[in-house]
Backbone as CSV, one residue per row, in Angstrom:
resi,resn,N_x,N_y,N_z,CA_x,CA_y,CA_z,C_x,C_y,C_z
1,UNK,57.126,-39.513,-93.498,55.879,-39.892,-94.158,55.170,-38.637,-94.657
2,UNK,54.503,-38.879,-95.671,53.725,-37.846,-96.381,52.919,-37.375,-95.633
3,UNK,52.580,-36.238,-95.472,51.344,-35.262,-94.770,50.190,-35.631,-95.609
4,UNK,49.988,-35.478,-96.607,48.369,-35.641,-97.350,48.649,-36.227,-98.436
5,UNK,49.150,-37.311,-98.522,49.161,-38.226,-100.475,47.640,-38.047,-101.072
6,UNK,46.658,-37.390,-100.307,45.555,-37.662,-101.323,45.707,-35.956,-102.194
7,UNK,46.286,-35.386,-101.170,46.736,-34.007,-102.550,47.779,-34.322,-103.252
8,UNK,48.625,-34.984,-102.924,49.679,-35.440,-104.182,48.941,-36.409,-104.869
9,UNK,48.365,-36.962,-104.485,47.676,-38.287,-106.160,46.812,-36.629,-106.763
10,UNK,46.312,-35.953,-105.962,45.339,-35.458,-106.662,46.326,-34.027,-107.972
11,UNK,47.543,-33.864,-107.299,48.399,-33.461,-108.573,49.198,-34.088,-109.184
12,UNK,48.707,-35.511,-109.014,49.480,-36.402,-109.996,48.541,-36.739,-110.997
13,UNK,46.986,-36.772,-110.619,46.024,-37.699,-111.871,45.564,-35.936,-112.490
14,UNK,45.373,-34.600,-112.275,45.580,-33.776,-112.685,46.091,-33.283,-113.756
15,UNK,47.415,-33.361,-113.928,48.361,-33.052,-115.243,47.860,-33.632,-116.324
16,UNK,47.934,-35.548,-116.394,47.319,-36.094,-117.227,45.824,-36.565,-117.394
17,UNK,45.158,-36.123,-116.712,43.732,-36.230,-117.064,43.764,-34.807,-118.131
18,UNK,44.136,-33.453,-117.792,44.245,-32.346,-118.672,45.154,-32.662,-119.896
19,UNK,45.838,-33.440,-119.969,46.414,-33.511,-121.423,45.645,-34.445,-122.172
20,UNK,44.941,-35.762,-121.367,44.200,-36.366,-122.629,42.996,-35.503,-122.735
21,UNK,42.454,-34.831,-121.856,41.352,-33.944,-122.290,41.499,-32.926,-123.317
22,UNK,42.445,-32.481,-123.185,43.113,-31.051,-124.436,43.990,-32.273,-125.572
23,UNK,43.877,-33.097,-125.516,44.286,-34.130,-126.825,43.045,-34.366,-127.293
24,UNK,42.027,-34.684,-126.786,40.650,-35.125,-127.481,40.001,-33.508,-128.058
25,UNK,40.081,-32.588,-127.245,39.612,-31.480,-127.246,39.773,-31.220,-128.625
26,UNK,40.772,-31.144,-128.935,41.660,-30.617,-129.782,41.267,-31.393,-130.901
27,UNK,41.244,-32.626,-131.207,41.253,-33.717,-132.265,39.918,-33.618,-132.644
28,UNK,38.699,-33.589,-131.733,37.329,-33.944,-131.968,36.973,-33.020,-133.104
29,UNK,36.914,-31.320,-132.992,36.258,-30.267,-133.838,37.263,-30.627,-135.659
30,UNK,38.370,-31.362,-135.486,39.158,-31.579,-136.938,38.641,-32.968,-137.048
31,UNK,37.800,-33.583,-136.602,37.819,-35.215,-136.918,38.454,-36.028,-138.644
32,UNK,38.148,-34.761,-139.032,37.890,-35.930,-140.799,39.548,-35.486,-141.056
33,UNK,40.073,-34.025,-140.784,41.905,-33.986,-140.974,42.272,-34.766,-140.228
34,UNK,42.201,-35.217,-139.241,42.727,-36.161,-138.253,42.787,-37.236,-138.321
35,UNK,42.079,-38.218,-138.796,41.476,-39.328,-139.485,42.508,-39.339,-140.964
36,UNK,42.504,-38.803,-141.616,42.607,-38.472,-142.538,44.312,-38.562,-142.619
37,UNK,44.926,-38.032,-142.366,46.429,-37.469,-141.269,46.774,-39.006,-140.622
38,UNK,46.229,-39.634,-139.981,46.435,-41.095,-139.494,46.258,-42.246,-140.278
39,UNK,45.318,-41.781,-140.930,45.300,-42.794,-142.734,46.543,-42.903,-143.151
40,UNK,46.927,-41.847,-143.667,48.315,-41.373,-144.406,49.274,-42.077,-143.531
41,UNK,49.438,-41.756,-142.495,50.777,-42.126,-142.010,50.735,-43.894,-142.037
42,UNK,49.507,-44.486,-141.695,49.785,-46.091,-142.085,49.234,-46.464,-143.168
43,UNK,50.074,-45.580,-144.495,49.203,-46.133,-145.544,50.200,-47.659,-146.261
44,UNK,51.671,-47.241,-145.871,52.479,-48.343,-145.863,52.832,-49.196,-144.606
45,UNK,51.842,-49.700,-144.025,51.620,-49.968,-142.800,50.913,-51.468,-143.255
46,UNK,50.784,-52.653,-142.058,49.927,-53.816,-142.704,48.586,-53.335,-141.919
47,UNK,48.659,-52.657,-141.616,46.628,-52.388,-140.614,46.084,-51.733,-142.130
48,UNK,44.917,-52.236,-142.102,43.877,-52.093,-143.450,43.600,-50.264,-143.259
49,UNK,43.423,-49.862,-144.178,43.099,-48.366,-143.998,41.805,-48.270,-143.079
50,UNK,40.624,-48.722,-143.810,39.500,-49.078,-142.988,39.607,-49.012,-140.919
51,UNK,40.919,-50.149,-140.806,40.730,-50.197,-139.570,41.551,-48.609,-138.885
52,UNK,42.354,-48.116,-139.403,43.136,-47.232,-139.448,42.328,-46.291,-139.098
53,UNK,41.293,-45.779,-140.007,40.473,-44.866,-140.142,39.268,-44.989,-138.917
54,UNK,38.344,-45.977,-138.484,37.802,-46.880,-137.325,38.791,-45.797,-136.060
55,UNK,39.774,-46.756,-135.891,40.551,-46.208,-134.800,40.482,-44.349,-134.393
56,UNK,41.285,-44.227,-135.733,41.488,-42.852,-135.222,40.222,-41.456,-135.198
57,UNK,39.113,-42.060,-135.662,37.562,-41.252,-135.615,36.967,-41.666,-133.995
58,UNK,37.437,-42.516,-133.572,37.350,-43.223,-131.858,38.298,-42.708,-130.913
59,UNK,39.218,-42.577,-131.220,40.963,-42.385,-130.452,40.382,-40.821,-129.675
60,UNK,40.079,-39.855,-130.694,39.975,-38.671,-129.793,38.522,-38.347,-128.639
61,UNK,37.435,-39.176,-129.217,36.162,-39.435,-128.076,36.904,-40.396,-126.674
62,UNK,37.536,-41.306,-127.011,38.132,-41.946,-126.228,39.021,-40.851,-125.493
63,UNK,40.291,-40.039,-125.720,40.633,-39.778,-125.378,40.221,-38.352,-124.249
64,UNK,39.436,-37.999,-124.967,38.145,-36.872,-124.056,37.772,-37.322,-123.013
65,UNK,37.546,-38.249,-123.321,36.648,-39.186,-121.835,37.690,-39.975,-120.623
66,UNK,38.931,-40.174,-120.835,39.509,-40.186,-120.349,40.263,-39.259,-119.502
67,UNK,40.451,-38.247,-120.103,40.858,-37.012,-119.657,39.724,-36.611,-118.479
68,UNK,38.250,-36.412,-119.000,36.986,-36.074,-118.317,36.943,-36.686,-116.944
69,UNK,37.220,-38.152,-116.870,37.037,-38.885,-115.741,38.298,-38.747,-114.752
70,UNK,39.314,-38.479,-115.328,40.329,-38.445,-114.765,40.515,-36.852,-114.092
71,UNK,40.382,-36.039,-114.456,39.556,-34.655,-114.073,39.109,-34.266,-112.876
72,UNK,37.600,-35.301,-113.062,36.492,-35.026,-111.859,37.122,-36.318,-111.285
73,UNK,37.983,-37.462,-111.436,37.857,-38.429,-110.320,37.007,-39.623,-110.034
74,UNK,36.439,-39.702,-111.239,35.081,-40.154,-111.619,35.479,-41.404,-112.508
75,UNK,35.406,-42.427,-111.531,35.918,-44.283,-112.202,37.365,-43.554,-112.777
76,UNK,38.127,-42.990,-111.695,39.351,-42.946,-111.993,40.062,-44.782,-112.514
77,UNK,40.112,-45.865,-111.808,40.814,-46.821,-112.364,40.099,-47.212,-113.356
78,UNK,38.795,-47.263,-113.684,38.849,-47.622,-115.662,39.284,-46.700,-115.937
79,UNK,39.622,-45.116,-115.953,40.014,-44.566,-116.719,41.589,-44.690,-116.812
80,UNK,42.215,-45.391,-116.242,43.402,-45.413,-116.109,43.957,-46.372,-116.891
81,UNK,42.769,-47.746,-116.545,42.766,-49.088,-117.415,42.523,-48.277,-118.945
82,UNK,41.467,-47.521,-119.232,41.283,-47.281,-120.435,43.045,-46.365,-120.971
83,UNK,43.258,-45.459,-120.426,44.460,-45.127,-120.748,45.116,-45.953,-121.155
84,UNK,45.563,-46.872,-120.562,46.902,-47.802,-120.680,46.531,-48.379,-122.424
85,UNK,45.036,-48.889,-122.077,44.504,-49.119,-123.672,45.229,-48.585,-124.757
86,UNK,44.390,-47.579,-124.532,44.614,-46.573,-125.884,46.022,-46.541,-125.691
87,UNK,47.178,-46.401,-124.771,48.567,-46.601,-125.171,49.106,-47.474,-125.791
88,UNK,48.509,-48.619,-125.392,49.001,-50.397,-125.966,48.470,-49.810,-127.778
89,UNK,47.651,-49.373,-127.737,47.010,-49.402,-129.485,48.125,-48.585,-129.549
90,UNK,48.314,-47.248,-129.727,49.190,-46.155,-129.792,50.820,-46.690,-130.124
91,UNK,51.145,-47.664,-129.218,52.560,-48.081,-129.201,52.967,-49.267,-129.873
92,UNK,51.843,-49.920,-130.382,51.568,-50.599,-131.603,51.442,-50.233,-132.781
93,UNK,50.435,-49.114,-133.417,50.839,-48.564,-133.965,52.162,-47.740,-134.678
94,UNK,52.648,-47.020,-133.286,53.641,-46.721,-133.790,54.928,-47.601,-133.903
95,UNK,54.903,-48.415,-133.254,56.045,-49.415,-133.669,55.964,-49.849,-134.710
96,UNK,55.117,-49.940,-135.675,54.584,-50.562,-136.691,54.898,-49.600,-137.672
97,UNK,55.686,-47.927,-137.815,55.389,-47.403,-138.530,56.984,-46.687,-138.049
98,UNK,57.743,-47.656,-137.093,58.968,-47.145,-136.596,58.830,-45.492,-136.154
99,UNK,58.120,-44.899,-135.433,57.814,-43.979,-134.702,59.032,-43.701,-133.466
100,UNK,59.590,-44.235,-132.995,60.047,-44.740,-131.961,60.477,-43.446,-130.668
101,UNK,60.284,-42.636,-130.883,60.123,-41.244,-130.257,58.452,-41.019,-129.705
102,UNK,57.617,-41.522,-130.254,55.920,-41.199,-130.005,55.815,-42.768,-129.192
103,UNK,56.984,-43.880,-129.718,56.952,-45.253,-128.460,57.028,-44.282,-127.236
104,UNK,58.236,-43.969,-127.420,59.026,-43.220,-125.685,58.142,-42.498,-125.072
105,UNK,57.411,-41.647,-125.687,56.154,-40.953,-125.141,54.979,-41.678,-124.073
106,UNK,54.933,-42.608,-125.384,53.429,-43.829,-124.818,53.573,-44.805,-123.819
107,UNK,54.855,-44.948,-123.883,55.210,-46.141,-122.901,55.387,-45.296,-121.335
108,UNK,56.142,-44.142,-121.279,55.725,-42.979,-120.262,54.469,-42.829,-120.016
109,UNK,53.932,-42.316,-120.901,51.964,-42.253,-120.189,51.613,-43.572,-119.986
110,UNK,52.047,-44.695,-120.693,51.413,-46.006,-120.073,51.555,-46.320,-118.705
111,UNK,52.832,-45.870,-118.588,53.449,-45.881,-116.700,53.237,-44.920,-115.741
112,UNK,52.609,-43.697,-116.422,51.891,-43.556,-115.510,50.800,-43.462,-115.076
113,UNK,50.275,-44.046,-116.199,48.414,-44.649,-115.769,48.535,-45.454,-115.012
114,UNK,49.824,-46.615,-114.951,49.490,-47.872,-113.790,50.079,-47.229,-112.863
115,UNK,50.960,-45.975,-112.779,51.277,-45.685,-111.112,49.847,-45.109,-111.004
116,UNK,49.221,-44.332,-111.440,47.796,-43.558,-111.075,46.649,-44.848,-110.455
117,UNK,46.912,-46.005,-111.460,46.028,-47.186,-110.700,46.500,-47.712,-109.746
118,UNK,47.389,-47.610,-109.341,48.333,-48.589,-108.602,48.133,-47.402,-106.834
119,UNK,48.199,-46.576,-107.004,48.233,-45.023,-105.763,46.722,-44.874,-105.608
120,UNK,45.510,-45.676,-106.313,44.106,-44.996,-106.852,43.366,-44.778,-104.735
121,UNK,44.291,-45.942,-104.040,43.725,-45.468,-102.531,43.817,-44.420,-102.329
122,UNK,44.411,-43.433,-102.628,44.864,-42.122,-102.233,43.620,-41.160,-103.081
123,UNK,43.200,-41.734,-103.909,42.073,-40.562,-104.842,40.825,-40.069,-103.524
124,UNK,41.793,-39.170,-102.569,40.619,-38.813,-102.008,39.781,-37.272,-102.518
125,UNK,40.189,-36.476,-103.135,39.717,-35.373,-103.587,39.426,-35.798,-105.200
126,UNK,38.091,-36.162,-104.801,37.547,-36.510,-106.460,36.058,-37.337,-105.781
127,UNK,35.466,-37.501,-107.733,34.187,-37.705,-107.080,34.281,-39.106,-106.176
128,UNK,35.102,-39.935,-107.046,35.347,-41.420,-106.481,35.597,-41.320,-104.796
129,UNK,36.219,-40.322,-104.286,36.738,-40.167,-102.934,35.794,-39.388,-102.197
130,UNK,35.030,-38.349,-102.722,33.776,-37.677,-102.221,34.584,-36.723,-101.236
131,UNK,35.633,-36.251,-101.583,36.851,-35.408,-100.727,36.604,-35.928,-99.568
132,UNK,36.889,-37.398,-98.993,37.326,-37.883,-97.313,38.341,-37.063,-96.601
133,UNK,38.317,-37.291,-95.477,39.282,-36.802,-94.987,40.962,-36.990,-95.109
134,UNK,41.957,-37.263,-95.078,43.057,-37.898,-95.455,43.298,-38.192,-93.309
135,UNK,43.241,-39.744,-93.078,43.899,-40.029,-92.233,44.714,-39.497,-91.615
136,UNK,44.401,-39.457,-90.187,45.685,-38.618,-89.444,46.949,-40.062,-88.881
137,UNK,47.928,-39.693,-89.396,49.604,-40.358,-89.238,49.821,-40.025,-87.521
């Protein structure tokens, strides 16, 4: 049996809370190339440009905030629920535009937002957990 699973969840929700944070990071200061860049790619696509454009001016605030909560620990399972979200849009999208390499990606981070919700008893080092002690075995 594991010695402390609340330090292993806590380097498991770690990795990907820092990548959607440095994905939003990254996207927010370019908003209008970015937007812009996601237009294009579903311009032969059936999603209306409009909604296209909607999405992806949202996708990187969304994705900041996900990253953020997932971070500090803070409503780790909506942020996990919200993850999976933004994957379901993501893997829709790209199926829609035969991506099927950025599927393989999304459907990976989708799985492991529900292992991150699914382990979320273990979030003891975070705000949600208020660093408890980890049970003695």
């Amino acid at each position: 049996m594991q010695k402390n699973p609340g330090r292993t969840y806590l380097l498991a929700r770690l990795p990907i809370g820092m990548s959607m944070f440095g994905h939003g990071l990254d996207r927010i200061p370019k908003l209008q190339a970015f937007s812009s860049h996601m237009v294009g790619q579903f311009s032969k696509s059936m999603i209306p440009a409009s909604l296209v454009s909607l999405f992806s001016s949202a996708l990187p605030f969304l994705e900041f905030l996900t990253g953020i909560l997932l971070l500090l620990g803070l409503f780790t399972r909506f942020a996990c629920v919200l993850g999976i979200l933004i994957m379901l849009a993501l893997i829709f999208g790209s199926s829609l535009i035969e991506q099927w390499e950025n599927v393989f990606t999304q459907v990976i981070y989708g799985a492991y937002f529900a292992l991150l919700y699914s382990f979320a008893v273990y979030n003891r080092y975070s705000i949600d957990g208020r660093f408890t002690k980890e049970p003695q075995h």
